[in-house]
KEDRENNU-108581 format. One record per residue (C-alpha): x, y, z. Coordinates in steps of 0.1 Angstrom, whole numbers, plus 5000, padded with zeros to 4 digits. Example, Ala and Ser with C-alpha at 12.3 -4.5 7.8 and 13.67 -1.06 7.14 Angstrom:
((5123; 4955; 5078)) ((5137; 4989; 5071)) 
***
This chain:
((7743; 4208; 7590)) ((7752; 4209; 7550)) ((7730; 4229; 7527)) ((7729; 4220; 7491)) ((7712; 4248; 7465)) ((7702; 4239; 7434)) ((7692; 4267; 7410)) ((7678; 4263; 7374)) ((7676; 4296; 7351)) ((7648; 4294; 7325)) ((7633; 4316; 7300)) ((7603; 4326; 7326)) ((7613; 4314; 7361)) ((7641; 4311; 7381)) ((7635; 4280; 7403)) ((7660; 4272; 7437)) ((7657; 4241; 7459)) ((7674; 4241; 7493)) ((7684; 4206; 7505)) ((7696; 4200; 7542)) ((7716; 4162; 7537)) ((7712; 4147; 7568)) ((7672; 4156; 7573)) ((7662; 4155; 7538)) ((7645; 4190; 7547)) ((7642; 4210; 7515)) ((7624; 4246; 7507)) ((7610; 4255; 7473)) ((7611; 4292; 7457)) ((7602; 4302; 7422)) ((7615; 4336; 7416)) ((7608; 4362; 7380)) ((7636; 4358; 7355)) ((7660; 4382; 7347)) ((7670; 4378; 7314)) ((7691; 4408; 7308)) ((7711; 4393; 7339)) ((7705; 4359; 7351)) ((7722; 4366; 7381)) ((7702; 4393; 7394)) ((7666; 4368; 7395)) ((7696; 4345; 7412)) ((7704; 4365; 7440)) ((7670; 4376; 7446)) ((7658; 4342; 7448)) ((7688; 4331; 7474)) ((7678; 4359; 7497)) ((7644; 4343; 7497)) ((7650; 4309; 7503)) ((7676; 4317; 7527)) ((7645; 4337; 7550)) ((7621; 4309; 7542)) ((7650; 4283; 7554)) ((7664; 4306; 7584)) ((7696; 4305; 7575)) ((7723; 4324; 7559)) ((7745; 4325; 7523)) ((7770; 4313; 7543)) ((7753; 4284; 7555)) ((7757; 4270; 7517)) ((7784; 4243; 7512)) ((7775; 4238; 7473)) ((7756; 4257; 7450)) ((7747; 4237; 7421)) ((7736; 4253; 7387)) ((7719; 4248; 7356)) ((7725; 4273; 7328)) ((7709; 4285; 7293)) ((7741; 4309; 7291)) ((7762; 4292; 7267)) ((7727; 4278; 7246)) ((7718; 4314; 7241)) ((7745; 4328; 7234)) ((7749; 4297; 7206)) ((7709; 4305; 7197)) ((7710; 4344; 7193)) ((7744; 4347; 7175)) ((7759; 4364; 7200)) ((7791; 4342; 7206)) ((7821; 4361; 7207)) ((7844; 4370; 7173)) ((7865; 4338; 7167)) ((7905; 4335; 7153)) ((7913; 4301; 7141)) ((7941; 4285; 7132)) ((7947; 4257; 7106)) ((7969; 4238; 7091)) ((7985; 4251; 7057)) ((7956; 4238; 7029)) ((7925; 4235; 7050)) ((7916; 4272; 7057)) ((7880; 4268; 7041)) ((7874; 4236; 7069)) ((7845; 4256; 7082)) ((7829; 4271; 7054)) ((7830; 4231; 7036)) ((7815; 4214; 7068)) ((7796; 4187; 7061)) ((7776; 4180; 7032)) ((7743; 4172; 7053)) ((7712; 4189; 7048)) ((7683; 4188; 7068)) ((7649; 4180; 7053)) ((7638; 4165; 7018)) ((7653; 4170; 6991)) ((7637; 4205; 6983)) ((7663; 4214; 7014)) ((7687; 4215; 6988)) ((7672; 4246; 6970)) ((7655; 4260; 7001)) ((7680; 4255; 7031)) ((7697; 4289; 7034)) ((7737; 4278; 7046)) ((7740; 4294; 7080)) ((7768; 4315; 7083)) ((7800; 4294; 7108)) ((7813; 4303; 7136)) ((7847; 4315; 7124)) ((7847; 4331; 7091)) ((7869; 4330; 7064)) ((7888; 4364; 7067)) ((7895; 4355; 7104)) ((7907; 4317; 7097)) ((7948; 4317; 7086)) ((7969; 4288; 7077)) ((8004; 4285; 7091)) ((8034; 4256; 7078)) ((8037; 4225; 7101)) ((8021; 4190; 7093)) ((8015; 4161; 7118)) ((8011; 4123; 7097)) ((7984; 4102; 7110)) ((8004; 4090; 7133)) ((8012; 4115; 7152)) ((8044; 4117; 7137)) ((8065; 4155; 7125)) ((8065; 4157; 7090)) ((8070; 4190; 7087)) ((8079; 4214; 7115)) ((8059; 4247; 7126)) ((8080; 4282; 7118)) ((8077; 4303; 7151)) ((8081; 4335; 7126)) ((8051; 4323; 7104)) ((8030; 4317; 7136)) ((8040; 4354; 7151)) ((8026; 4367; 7118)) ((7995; 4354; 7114)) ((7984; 4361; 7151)) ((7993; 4398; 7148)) ((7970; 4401; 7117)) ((7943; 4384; 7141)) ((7950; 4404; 7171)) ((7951; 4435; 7144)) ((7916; 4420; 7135)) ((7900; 4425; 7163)) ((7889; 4388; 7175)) ((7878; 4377; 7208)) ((7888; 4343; 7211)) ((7912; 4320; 7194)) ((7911; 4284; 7179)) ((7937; 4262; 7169)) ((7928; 4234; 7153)) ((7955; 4214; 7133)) ((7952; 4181; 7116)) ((7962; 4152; 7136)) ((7963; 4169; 7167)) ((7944; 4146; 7186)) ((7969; 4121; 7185)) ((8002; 4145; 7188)) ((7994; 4182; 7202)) ((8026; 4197; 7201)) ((8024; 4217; 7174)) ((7994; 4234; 7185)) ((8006; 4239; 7219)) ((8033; 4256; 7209)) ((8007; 4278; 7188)) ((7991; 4286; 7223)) ((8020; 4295; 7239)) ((8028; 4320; 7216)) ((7993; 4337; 7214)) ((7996; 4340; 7257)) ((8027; 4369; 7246)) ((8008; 4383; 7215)) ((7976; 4380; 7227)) ((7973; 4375; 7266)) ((7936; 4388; 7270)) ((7925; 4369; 7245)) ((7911; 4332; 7257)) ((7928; 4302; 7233)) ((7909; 4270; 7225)) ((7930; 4242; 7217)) ((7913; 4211; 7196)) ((7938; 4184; 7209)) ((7920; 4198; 7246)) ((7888; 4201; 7238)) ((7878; 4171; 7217)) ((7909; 4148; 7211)) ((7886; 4124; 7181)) ((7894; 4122; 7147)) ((7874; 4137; 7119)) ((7890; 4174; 7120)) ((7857; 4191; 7107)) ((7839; 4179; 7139)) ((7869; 4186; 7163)) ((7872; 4220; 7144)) ((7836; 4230; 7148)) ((7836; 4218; 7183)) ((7869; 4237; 7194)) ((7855; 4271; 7178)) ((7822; 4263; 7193)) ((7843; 4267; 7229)) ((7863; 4294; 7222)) ((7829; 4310; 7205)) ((7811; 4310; 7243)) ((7841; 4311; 7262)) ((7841; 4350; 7268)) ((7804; 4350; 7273)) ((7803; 4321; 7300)) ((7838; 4333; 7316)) ((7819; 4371; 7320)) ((7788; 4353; 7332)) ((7803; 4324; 7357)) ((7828; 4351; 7372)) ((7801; 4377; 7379)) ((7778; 4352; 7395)) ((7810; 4342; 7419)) ((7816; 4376; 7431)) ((7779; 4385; 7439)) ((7774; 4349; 7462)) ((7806; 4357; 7471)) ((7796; 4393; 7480)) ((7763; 4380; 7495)) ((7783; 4360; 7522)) ((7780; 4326; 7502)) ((7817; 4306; 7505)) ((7807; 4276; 7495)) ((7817; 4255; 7459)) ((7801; 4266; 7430)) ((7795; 4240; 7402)) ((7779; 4241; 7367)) ((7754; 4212; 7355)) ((7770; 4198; 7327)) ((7754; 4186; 7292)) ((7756; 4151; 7303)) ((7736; 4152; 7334)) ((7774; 4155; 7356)) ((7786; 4181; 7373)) ((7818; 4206; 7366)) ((7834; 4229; 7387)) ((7829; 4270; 7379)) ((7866; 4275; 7372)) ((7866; 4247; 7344)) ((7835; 4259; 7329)) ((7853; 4288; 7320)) ((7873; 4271; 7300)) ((7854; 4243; 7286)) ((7821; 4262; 7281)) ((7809; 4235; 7248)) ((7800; 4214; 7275)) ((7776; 4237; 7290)) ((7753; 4239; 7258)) ((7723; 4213; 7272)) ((7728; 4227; 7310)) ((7691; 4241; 7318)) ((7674; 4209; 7302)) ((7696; 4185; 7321)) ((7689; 4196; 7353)) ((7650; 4185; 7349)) ((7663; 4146; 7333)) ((7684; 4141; 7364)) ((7659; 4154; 7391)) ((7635; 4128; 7369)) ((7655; 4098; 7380)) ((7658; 4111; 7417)) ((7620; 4107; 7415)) ((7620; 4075; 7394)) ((7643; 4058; 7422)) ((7618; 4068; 7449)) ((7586; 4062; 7429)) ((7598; 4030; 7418)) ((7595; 4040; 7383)) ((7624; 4027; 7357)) ((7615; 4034; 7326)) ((7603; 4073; 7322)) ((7595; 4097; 7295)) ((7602; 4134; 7309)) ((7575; 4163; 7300)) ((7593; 4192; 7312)) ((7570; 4218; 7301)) ((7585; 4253; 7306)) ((7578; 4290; 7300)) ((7595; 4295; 7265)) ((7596; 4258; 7254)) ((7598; 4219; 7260)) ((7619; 4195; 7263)) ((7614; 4156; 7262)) ((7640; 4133; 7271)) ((7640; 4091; 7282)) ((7647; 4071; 7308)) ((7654; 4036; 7302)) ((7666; 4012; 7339)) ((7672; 4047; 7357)) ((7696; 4057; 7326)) ((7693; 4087; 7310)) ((7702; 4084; 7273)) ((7731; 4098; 7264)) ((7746; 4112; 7228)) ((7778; 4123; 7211)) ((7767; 4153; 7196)) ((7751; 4185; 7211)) ((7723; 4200; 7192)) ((7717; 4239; 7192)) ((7698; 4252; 7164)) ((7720; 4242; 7131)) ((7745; 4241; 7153)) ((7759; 4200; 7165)) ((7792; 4201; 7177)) ((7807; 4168; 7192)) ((7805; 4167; 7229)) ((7783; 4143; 7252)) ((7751; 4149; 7262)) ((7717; 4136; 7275)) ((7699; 4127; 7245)) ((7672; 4155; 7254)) ((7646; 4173; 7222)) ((7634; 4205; 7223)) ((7600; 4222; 7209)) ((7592; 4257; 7209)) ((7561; 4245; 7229)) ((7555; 4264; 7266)) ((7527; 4278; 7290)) ((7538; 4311; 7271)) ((7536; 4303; 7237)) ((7519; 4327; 7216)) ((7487; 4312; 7196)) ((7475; 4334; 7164)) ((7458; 4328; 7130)) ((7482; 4332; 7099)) ((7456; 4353; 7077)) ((7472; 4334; 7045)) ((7464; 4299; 7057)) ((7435; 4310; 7083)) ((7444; 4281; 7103)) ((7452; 4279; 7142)) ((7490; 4283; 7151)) ((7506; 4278; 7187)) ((7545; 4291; 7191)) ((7571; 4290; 7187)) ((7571; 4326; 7192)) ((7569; 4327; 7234)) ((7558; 4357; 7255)) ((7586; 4344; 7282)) ((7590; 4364; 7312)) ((7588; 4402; 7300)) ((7559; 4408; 7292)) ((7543; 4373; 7297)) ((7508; 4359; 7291)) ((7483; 4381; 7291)) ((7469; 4367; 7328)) ((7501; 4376; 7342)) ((7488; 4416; 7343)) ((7526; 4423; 7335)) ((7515; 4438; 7302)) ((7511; 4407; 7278)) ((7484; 4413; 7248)) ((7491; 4386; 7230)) ((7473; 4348; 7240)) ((7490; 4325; 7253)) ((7485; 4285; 7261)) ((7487; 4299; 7299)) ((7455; 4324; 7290)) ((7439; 4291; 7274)) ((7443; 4270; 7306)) ((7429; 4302; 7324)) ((7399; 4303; 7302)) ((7388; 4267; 7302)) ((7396; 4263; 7341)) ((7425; 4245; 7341)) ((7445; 4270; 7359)) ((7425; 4284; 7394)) ((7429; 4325; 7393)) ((7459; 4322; 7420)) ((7494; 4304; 7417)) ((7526; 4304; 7436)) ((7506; 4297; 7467)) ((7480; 4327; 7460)) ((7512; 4351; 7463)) ((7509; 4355; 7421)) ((7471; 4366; 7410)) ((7459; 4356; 7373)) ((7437; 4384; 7355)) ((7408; 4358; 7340)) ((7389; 4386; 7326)) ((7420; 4397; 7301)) ((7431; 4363; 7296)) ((7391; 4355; 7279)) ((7398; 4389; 7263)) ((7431; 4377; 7243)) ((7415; 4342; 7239)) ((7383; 4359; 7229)) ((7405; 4371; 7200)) ((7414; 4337; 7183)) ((7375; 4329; 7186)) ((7369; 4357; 7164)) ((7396; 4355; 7139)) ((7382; 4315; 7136)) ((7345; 4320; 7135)) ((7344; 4299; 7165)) ((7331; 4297; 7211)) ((7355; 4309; 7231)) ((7358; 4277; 7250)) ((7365; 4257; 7219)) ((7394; 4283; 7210)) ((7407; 4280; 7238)) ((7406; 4240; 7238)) ((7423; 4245; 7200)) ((7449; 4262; 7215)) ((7454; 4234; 7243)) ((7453; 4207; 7216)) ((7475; 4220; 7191)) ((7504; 4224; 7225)) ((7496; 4189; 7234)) ((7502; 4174; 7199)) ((7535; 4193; 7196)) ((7547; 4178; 7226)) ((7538; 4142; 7213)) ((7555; 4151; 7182)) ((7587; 4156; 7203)) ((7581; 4126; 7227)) ((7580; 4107; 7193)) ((7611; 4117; 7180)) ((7632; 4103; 7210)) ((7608; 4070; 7218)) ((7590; 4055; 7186)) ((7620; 4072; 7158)) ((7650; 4054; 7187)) ((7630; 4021; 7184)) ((7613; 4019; 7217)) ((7575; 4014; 7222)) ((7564; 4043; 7246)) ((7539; 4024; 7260)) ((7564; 4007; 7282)) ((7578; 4039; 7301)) ((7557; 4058; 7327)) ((7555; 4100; 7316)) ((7564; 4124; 7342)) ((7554; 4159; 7336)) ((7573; 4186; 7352)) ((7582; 4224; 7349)) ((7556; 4253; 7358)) ((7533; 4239; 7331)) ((7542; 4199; 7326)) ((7517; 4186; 7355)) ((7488; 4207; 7332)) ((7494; 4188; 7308)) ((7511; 4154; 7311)) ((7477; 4138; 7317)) ((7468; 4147; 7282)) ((7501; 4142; 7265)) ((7498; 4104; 7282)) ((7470; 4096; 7266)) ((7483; 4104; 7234)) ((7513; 4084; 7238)) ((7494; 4052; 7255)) ((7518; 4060; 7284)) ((7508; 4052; 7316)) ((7513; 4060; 7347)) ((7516; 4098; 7338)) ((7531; 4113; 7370)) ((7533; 4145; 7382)) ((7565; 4147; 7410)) ((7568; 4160; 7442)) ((7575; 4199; 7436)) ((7569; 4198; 7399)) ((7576; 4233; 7390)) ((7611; 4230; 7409)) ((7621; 4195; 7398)) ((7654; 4213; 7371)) ((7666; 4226; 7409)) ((7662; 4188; 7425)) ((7682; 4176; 7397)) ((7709; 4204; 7398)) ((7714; 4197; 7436)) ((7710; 4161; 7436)) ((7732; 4149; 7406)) ((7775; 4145; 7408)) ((7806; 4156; 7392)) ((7817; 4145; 7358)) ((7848; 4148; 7335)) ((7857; 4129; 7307)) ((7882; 4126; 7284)) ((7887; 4110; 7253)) ((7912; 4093; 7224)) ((7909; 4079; 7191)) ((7917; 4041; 7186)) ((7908; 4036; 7147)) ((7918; 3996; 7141)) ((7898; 3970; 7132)) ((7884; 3950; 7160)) ((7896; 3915; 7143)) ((7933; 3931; 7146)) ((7932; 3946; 7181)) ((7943; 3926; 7214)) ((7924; 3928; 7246)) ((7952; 3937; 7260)) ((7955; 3968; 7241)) ((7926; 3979; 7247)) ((7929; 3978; 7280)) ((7960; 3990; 7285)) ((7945; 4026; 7269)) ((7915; 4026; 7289)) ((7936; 4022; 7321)) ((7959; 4049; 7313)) ((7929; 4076; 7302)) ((7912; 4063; 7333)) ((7944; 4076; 7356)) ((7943; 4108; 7335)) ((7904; 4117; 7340)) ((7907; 4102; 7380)) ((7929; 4129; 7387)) ((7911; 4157; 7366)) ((7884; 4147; 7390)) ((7906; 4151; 7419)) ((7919; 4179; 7412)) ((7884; 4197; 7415)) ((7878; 4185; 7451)) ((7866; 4151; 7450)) ((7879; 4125; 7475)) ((7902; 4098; 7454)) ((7875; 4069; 7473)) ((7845; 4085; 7459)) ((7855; 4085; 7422)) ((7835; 4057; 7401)) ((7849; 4052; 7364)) ((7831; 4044; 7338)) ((7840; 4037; 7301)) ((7826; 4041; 7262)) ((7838; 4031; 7236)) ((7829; 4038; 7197)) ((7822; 4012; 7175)) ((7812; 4011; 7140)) ((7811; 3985; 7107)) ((7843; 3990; 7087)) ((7835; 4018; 7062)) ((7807; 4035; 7081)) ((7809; 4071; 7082)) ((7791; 4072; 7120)) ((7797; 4050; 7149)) ((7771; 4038; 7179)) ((7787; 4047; 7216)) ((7787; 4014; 7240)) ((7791; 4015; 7278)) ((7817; 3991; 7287)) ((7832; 3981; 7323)) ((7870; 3968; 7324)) ((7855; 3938; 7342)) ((7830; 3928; 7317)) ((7858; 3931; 7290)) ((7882; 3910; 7308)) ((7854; 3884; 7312)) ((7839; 3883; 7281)) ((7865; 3902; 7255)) ((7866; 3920; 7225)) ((7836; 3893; 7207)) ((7810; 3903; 7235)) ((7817; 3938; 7227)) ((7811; 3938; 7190)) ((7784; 3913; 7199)) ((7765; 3941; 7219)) ((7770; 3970; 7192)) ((7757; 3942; 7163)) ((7723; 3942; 7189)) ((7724; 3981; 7191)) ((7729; 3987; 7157)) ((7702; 3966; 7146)) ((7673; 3983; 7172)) ((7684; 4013; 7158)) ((7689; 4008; 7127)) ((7664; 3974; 7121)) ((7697; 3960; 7101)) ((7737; 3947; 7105)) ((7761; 3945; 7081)) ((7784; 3916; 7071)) ((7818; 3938; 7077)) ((7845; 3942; 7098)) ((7841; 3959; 7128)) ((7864; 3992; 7137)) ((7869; 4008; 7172)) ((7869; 4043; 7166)) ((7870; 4062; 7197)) ((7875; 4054; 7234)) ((7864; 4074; 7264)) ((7868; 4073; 7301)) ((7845; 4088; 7325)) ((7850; 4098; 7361)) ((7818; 4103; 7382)) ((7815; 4117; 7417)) ((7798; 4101; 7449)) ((7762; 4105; 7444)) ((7740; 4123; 7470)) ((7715; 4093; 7486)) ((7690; 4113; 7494)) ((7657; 4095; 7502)) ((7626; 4110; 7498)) ((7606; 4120; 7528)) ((7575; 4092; 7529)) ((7541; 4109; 7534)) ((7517; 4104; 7560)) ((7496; 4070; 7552)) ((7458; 4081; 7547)) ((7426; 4065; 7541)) ((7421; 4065; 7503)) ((7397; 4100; 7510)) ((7411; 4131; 7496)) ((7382; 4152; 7511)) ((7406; 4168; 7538)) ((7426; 4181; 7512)) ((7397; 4197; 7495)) ((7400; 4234; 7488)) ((7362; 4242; 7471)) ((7344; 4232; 7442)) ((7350; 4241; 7407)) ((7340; 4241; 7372)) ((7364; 4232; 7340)) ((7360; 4232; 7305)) ((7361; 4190; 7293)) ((7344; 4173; 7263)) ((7325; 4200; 7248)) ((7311; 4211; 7278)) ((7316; 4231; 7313)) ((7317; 4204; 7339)) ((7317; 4199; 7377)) ((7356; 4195; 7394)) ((7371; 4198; 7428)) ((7401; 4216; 7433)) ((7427; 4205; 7461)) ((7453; 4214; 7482)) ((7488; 4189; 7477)) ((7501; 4198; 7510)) ((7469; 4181; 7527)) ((7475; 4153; 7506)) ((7477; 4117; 7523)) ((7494; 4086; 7508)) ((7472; 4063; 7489)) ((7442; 4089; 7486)) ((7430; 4084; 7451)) ((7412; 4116; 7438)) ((7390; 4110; 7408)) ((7386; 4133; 7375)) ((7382; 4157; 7368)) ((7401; 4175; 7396)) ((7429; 4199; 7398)) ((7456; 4198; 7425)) ((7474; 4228; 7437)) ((7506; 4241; 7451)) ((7533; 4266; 7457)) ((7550; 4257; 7422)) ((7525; 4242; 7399)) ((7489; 4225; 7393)) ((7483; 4194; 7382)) ((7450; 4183; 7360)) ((7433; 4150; 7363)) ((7414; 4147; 7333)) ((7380; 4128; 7329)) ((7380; 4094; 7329)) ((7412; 4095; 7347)) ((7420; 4088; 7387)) ((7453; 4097; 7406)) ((7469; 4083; 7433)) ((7487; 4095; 7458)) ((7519; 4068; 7464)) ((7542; 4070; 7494)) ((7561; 4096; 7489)) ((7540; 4124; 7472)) ((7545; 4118; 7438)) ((7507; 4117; 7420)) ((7506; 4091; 7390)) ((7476; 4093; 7371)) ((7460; 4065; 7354)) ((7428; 4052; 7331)) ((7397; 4050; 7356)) 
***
């Protein structure tokens, strides 16, 4: 039998999902984090899956996981000391960036310039130019190279980047850069740009390429530990890192191509979202994963995750694919309080996360929390994690009690403030990647996931007019599901920069054949059988004169077919949902990229016993919630008695090992084939 584990690392809890392929068995276990060392909450959680599951570590063929490593190392400054490298005249590249601001205008006097990632006294120019085309103008000086990476090793840096301009098309200058650092500075990891991001614009391929080398020692520390303790724990099996973009990557290039670890946790919960969509028969989805620390929203459009060029972390957007996923300090822990300047009702995006955690957690929390507020109004029964993990009601009405005061206002309405103001963050978010991307939400289903996204999807839904709102089959694990469940990606890329009226079909081709080869056997290389590679290509387009382009998924088929016309033709229809305009210009293809996927996992879901349309055997008691002003009568039930088609009206909270779901008033779910409960107007 093959075991698959899928582990996702968040700020609160550490969730694994054991798969067995050929029975579709799996087992659930939501573990503490560790945030001093992720891999300590890890290991604790294998050994207790592993007993639930009867088996063994070694039993294990692939452990899949998603990590925060790289994003907070990116989030708390704590990326390693950076070297670069440039090209003689463009030492201040990084401290010039880009002259975008974010805000109004009043950004402009306000907006304090965030320090980069390399600074000036360890950045050094060296002689050598590249034309833009690729060809030696001037040549590198092996002397001048020597000298400027002993004052950097003298320096003290922890990582090196060599970024010099028009690498991406000819890298032989900064190769020879890299070879040189190995003798001079062998322990010290090197980031070359014409590796990382091979794309002109050198500011963005600089600030990508530091980015790398800026995580690299933290994420090569991290990944290798976690190796030798499965390894230790009697686990041989592959380990492989959830990618940005929803793929997969092997541990060993991880190490070395950390940037593209930046959006790992929230993938893992976007992927596991389309598992669920295939089974549910859901296409277009909005995801509400609703976490410890924070949220994040992302959408599914045809069982396709959107996906974008540029990875946002904090100020921070360096230029490497991901899903196109927005996060809001907006979690079962955030911390609500009363500014006494303004006197008005604040929620996050300060979070209590795991240590010491809301107040009902008895782990030593003071402060409230949105989980305290779900306590106090009876959203959340006094017992989760299957009744292994007791809630303390009487200090979360306490902290609660608190906010009351400070407003002049019931406990219960606090309480519901709290609730409110959580719930219209997360719209805010949902906004941003539906309405401001130019689609209507009310044509996408919302699925709520995480520890606390079933509590509050039914809400959130309303709010958006979104409908069904869904909460999955083992909500609170659903990041896990999507680490084990999704497929191994690489990707590489080139820049093409000629005007689409002056290129040839058969050009264009010819490139995207040859960068197909190359990523094929990347992919290979890492394990994956040569007939289960799919390829897939983007390419770049933009109006002649534009300073951004839009990325459009292409097949060489469809190209062949329909040519260069149809491809311009599509981007002209993108361009102008996004944008509500098009331009009378030429058109330029900027960049190309060729992507190499691994065999997906079919995994059906297991269908669900048929019932009669009663949920009364899966009743657990009675129970009283806080709804419209007033306490009101509810029934609290039991998900694993659960039948297909039993429709349970609201208000009504279902349970389970992971995470409760509310039906609200006015609202009915139903139970569909296969577990998942989608919630709807009564």
């Amino acid at each position: 039998m093959a075991y698959r584990l899928g582990v996702d690392v968040g700020g609160t809890f550490t969730d694994l999902l054991l798969f067995e392929e050929s029975s579709g068995a799996f087992w659930r276990h939501k573990t503490p984090s560790t945030p001093r060392d992720s891999s300590e909450g890890i290991l604790t959680g294998l050994s207790a899956i592993c007993e639930k599951a009867e088996i063994t570590p070694a039993d294990i063929d692939i452990f899949l996981h998603g990590t925060t490593v790289a994003t907070n190392a990116m989030l708390e400054g704590k990326g390693a000391r950076v070297g670069l490298i440039v090209t003689e005249g463009y030492r201040q590249i990084m401290q010039i960036a880009r002259s975008l601001v974010p805000g109004g205008l009043a950004g402009w006097i306000v907006w304090p310039k965030p320090q980069p990632l390399a600074a000036l006294e360890d950045t050094f120019e060296i002689k050598g130019r590249m034309t833009a085309r690729g060809e030696e103008l001037r040549p590198i000086d092996d002397d001048d190279i020597r000298a400027a990476l002993e004052k950097l090793k003298a320096q003290g840096v922890e990582a090196l980047t060599v970024s010099l301009m028009n690498a991406y098309l000819n890298g032989a200058h900064e190769r020879r850069v890299g070879e040189l650092a190995a003798d001079i500075m062998p322990d010290v990891p090197v980031s070359l740009s014409h590796v990382v991001l091979p794309e002109m614009q050198e500011y963005e391929r600089t600030l990508t390429t530091v980015a790398n080398a800026a995580v690299r020692p933290v994420v090569g520390k991290y990944v290798r530990s976690l190796r030798e303790k499965l390894r230790g724990a009697g686990m041989a099996g592959q380990l492989s890192l959830l990618r940005s973009d929803g793929g997969l990557m092997s541990s060993e290039k991880s190490e070395e191509h950390p940037v593209s670890l930046l959006m790992s946790g929230p993938a893992g919960g976007v992927t596991g979202a389309i598992w669920v969509g295939r089974n549910a028969g859901l296409k277009n989805i909005l995801t509400l994963d609703v976490g410890g620390t924070s949220t994040d929203v992302a959408l599914i459009e045809n069982l396709e995750a959107r996906r974008v060029r540029t990875t946002e972390v904090g100020h921070l957007a360096v230029r490497a694919s991901a899903l196109d996923v927005k996060t809001v300090g907006a979690g079962g822990g955030s911390i609500a309080y009363v500014p006494k300047l303004t006197g008005a009702l604040r929620v996050g995006p300060q979070s209590a996360g795991a240590v010491p955690g809301p107040v009902a957690y008895g782990k030593g929390g003071t402060l409230p929390t949105v989980t305290d507020a779900n306590v106090v109004l009876g959203y959340l029964p006094e017992a989760l994690l299957g009744g292994t993990f007791k809630l303390d009601r009487e200090g979360a009405i306490k902290a609660v009690q608190t906010i009351a005061d400070a407003l002049g206002i019931d406990l219960y309405a606090a309480a519901r403030g709290i609730i409110d103001i959580v719930n219209e963050n997360m719209f805010g978010a949902l906004r941003m990647i539906s309405v401001q991307q130019g689609y209507d939400p009310r044509d996408f289903a919302l699925m709520g996931f995480g520890g606390a996204g079933p509590l509050h999807v039914n809400a959130v839904a309303r709010l958006m007019g979104s409908w069904p709102a869904v909460s999955p089959v083992s909500p609170g694990v659903l990041c896990a599901l999507g680490d084990a469940t999704t497929r191994m990606r690489t990707e590489t890329a080139r820049s093409f920069s000629r005007l689409a009226s002056q290129t040839t079909l058969d050009t264009l081709v010819t490139v995207l054949e040859d960068m197909a080869v190359q990523t094929r056997a990347e992919l290979e290389a890492e394990g994956t059988a040569p007939e289960d590679v799919t390829l897939l290509f983007e390419i770049d387009v933009r109006y002649s004169g534009q300073a951004f382009e839009v990325p459009m998924e292409v097949t060489l088929a469809d190209l062949a077919e329909h040519g260069i016309a149809w491809l311009t033709g599509r981007f002209d229809d993108e361009h102008r949902r996004l944008f509500t305009f098009n331009m009378d210009a030429d058109h330029e293809i900027v960049n190309l990229r060729a992507v190499a996927l691994g065999q997906a996992l079919d995994l059906p879901a297991v269908p669900l016993p048929v019932g009669d349309g009663d949920p009364s055997a899966a009743k657990l008691r009675d129970h009283e919630l806080w709804a419209d002003g007033r306490m009101q009568p509810a029934v609290i039930y039991d998900r694993a008695r659960l039948r297909a088609g039993d429709v349970i009206p609201g208000p009504a909270i279902v349970i389970e090992m992971d995470s409760t779901t509310l039906i609200e008033a006015g609202c009915v779910g139903t139970v569909d084939a296969v577990g998942n409960i989608l919630i709807t107007l009564a």
